[in-house]
C-alpha positions, 0 to 999 in steps of 0.5 A: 493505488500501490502495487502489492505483491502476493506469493504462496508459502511453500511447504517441502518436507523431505520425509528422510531429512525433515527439511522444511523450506519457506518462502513468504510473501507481503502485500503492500497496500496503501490505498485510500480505501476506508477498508481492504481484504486479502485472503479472508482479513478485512482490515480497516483503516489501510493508513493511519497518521498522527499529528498534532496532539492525537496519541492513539487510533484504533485498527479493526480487524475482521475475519471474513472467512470460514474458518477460524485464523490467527494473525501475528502483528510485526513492524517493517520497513519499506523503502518506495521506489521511483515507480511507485513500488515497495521493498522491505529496507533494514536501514533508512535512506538518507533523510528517511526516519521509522516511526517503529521506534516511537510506536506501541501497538497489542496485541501482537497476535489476533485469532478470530473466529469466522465472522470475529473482530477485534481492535488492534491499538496504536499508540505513540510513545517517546515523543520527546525525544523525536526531532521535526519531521515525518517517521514511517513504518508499517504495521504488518499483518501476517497470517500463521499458518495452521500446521499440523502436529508432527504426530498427525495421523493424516501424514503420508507413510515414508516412501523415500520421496519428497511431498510438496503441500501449497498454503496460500500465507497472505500478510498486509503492510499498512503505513503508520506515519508521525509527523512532528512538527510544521508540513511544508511538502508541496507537488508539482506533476510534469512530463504528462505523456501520451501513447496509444496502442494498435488496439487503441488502448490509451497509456498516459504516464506522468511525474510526481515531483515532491519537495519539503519535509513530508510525504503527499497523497491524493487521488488522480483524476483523468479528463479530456478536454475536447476543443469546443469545451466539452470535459470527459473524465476518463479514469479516477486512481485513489490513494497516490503517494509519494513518501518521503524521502523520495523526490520524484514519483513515475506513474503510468496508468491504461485507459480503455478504448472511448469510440467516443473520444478523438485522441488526436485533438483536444486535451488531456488533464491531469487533476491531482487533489491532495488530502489535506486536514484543511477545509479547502482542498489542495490541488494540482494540475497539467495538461497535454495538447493532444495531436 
């Protein structure tokens, strides 16, 4: 799964001045779960993409909370980095082309009531005018936060001072991908690495190298092969990508301590199985002698 990153809103208001300070913050979620919640959003699916003839699909969002809440809906885009991280761009890096452009999608503001769903539609349009290749963006759903009327009643009286008031205002980016045209992206993974920590805590760490036009995305599977033949899976990572147009992805990941387990023989392998519309299932493996 991808990182996400999570901030609080502050609100500081200056009972003299009025000034209102905001800092938000974004969850970036690409995971291959079929559904996800953040604060009180359940969102679902976490990914959508089209290609060949498919126009339209669908998003169901549902309030899993207590009380009622009001979600806007935006585009935004997102640059991957080598470690797998996210930051919002404005312009696209070489070899990089937005989906938002080509995307129609309402409504743009949801309110649920606790326990509500509703269908956010997303559409493709201007198709014509797109060369070959893979757009993407991200939909991103924000929560508005419920402030209250300058006349609330419940304001503290002017003391001269500042009051600082933590709402937690959680959003969640989900990609939208178009892919126009013939895939020809293919994965390799090598520098399949080892470590293990005085507490025994086992690091493997590996690259992603992807080529061709269009991005992958799979799930990771661990195993240790002991030397009489015996295979032991050691941890199952869900919903790994690599965008384009990144060539290379770095990827760590822990493993907790097996007392069963010689780590100083046998073999580590790595199973990458792509998702794949075919039937038959793409994947890729390396494997490490261990000593």
């Amino acid at each position: 799964m991808n990182g996400s990153k999570v901030k609080n809103i502050i609100f500081i208001t200056g009972l003299k001045t009025g000034v209102k300070l905001l800092i938000s913050g974004i969850v970036l979620l690409l995971s291959s779960a079929n559904a996800m919640a953040q604060g009180d959003l359940l969102i679902s699916p976490l990914r959508i993409i089209f290609e060949g003839s498919k126009k339209s699909q669908e998003i169901s969002l549902a309030n899993v909370g207590k009380d009622s809440a009001t979600y806007a809906v935006s585009i935004k885009d997102i640059r991957m980095k080598e470690d797998g991280t996210f930051e919002e761009i404005t312009e696209p890096d070489s070899g990089q082309l937005f989906a938002g452009p080509f995307l129609r999608f309402f409504p743009r503001k949801v309110t649920l009531a606790p326990n509500e769903s509703q269908v956010v539609k997303v559409q493709l349009m201007k198709t014509s005018q797109m060369v070959p290749g893979e757009y993407r963006s991200h939909l991103y759903f924000r929560a508005v936060p419920d402030e209250r009327p300058l006349g609330d009643q419940s304001a503290k009286k002017d003391t001269g001072g500042i009051s600082i008031q933590l709402k937690p205002i959680f959003g969640i980016t989900i990609p939208v991908i178009i892919r126009n045209g013939e895939n020809t992206a293919a994965v390799t993974v090598s520098d399949l690495s080892f470590s293990m920590s005085e507490d025994k805590k086992v690091t493997i760490g590996l690259t992603f190298n992807r080529t061709g036009n269009m991005s992958v995305y799979g799930d990771l599977k661990v195993n240790y092969l002991s030397n009489d033949g015996k295979t032991t899976e050691l941890k199952l990572v869900k919903g790994i990508g690599v965008y384009t147009p990144n060539n290379i992805r770095r990827f760590k990941l822990e493993i907790e301590p097996a007392s069963n387990i010689n780590f100083h023989k046998g073999k580590l392998q790595v199973v990458y199985t792509l998702a794949t519309n075919d039937k038959q299932a793409k994947v890729v493996e390396a494997a490490l002698e261990l000593k």
